[in-house]
Phi, psi and omega in degrees: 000094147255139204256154157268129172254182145191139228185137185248003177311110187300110185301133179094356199230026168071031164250023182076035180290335212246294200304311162317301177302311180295352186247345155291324175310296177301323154288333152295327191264353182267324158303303167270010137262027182016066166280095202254160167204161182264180214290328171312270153022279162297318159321309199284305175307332194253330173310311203266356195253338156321299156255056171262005206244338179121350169307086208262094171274168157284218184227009165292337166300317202287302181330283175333304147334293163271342179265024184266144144223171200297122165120327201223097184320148197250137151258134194241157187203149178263186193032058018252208204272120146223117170247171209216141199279161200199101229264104177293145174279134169330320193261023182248144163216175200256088212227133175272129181218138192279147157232041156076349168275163115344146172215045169332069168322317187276356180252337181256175166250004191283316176336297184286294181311347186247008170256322184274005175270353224240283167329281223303300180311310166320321202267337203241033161254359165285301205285302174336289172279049182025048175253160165307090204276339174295341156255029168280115203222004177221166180295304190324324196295324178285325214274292195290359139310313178246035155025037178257171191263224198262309173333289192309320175302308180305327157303277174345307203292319209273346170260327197274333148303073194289156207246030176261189188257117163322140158245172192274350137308343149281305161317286172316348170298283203302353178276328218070053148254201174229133167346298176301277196318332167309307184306300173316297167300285213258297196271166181250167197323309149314349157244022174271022180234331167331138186236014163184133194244090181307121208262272186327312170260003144314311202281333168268342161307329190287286162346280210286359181266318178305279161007273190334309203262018135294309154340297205294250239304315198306314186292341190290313197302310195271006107089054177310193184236026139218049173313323197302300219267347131342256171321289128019299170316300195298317156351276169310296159340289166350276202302315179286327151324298159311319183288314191284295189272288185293315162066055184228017177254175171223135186328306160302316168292335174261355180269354205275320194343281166324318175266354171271333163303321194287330203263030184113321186311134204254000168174153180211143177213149149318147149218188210064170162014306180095178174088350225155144181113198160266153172266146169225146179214135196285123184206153201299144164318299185341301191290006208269320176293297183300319193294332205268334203261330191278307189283339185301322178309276178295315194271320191249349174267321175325303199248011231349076154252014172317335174316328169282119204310154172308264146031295183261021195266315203203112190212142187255108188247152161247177173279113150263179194297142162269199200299144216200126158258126194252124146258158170298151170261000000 
């Protein structure tokens, strides 16, 4: 089989390049062994064929990627894989701006490290609440155990959960376990030299962000008559979090922030990975030829990150159609 690649995704910048390449891979190679599979299917496959590389991602890029359609943003949820469409206000658009650093996942550990803090928390917000914590391996996993809504988990979290940072001799405390079975068992090679873990405000970013985009879906459907600026909040919230709680932002991401708020944008967030990347921020149609005209000013001729092509530096996007095979006839 030979392939040709090619591709306009600014690489490295939370837009989904390396989920693209792979979900691409994966549909040419089912094309070309004239195969079918559904689009979930393939979704799941390519989610899981990801971390082989050591990345331990979710599976919301690879859903998008196939599950997308034109017009309409997707809510997407797991166990199992569904989306469900979720009709974005008119008078809004969505606009991406890089902010010219890398976030290489497969080369760093913070990535991998706030996913085994998220397990840690998980396993010892199970005990608390006297569950079985050993086959617990996501936060989500406690709340539909104890069948509570997201609020009440943040209550949890906030009695069970102290907010300095775990040493990993403190996990094993709250486990009954030993320093080895932690290394062994639980973490994975790549964190196994940490030497402190935050529970606590991972757990509460994961909760109160999950909240969030229930929110998000809730304000779309009822389209109040000031939604743009709804939506806009959560947006900003999002964003403090990540910065705050999660500790998945960066300086160049919190100053583009800033200036796309400052230029009209009604909320702005990283988004992708964090570390590093693009911000997307929600802005009045009206407003979009000054804000796009503005933040160019200030964020890539200030500093001359005008280096980065243009084109992918700064853009105004809608929801399309997902991944497609064109044959010649």
């Amino acid at each position: 089989m030979n392939c040709l690649v090619d591709g306009n995704i600014p690489p490295s910048s939370g837009l989904s390049s390396s989920s693209a390449l792979v979900c691409c891979a994966g549909l040419v190679t089912l094309t070309v062994l004239g195969m079918n599979l559904s689009k979930v299917e393939l979704a799941e496959i390519c989610a899981k064929s990801e971390r082989y590389i050591g990345t331990e991602g979710g599976g919301m890029d690879q859903s998008i990627s196939f599950l997308a359609e034109e017009g309409t943003a997707k809510l997407i949820e797991f166990s199992p894989l569904r989306a469900t469409d979720v009709k974005l206000p008119s008078g809004a658009v969505f606009v991406i701006a890089n902010s010219c650093v890398e976030m290489n996942k497969a080369a760093t550990s913070h990535f991998n490290i706030r996913v085994m803090e998220c397990r840690l928390a998980a396993k010892l917000l199970a005990k608390h609440k006297s569950l079985p914590w050993k086959e617990v391996l996501r936060l989500e996993e406690v709340q539909a155990k104890l069948g509570i809504s997201l609020e009440e988990m943040l209550l949890i979290t906030e009695d069970a959960l102290h907010p300095e940072p775990y040493s990993p001799e403190e996990i094993c405390k709250c486990l009954g376990i030993s320093l080895q079975e932690l290394k062994t068992q639980i973490l994975s090679p790549n964190t196994q030299d940490v030497l402190t873990f935050k529970l606590y405000q991972r757990a509460k970013h994961v909760y109160s962000e999950a909240a969030r985009v229930l929110q998000f879906k809730k304000i779309c459907e009822e389209a109040p008559d000031n939604v743009v600026q709804l939506l806009g909040e959560l947006m900003n919230q999002s964003h403090r979090s990540c910065r705050d709680m999660y500790e998945c932002s960066c300086p160049e991401l919190d100053q583009l922030v800033d200036i796309c708020r400052k230029f009209g944008a009604q909320g702005s967030r990283l988004t992708g990975a964090g570390w590093g990347g693009c911000t997307v921020s929600i802005v009045p149609a009206e407003k979009l030829s000054s804000f796009l005209a503005n933040v160019h000013e200030a964020y890539y001729q200030r500093s001359n990150r005008s280096l980065a092509p243009e084109k992918q530096s700064l853009f105004a996007t809608k929801p399309g159609g997902g991944a497609l095979v064109f044959l010649e006839a």
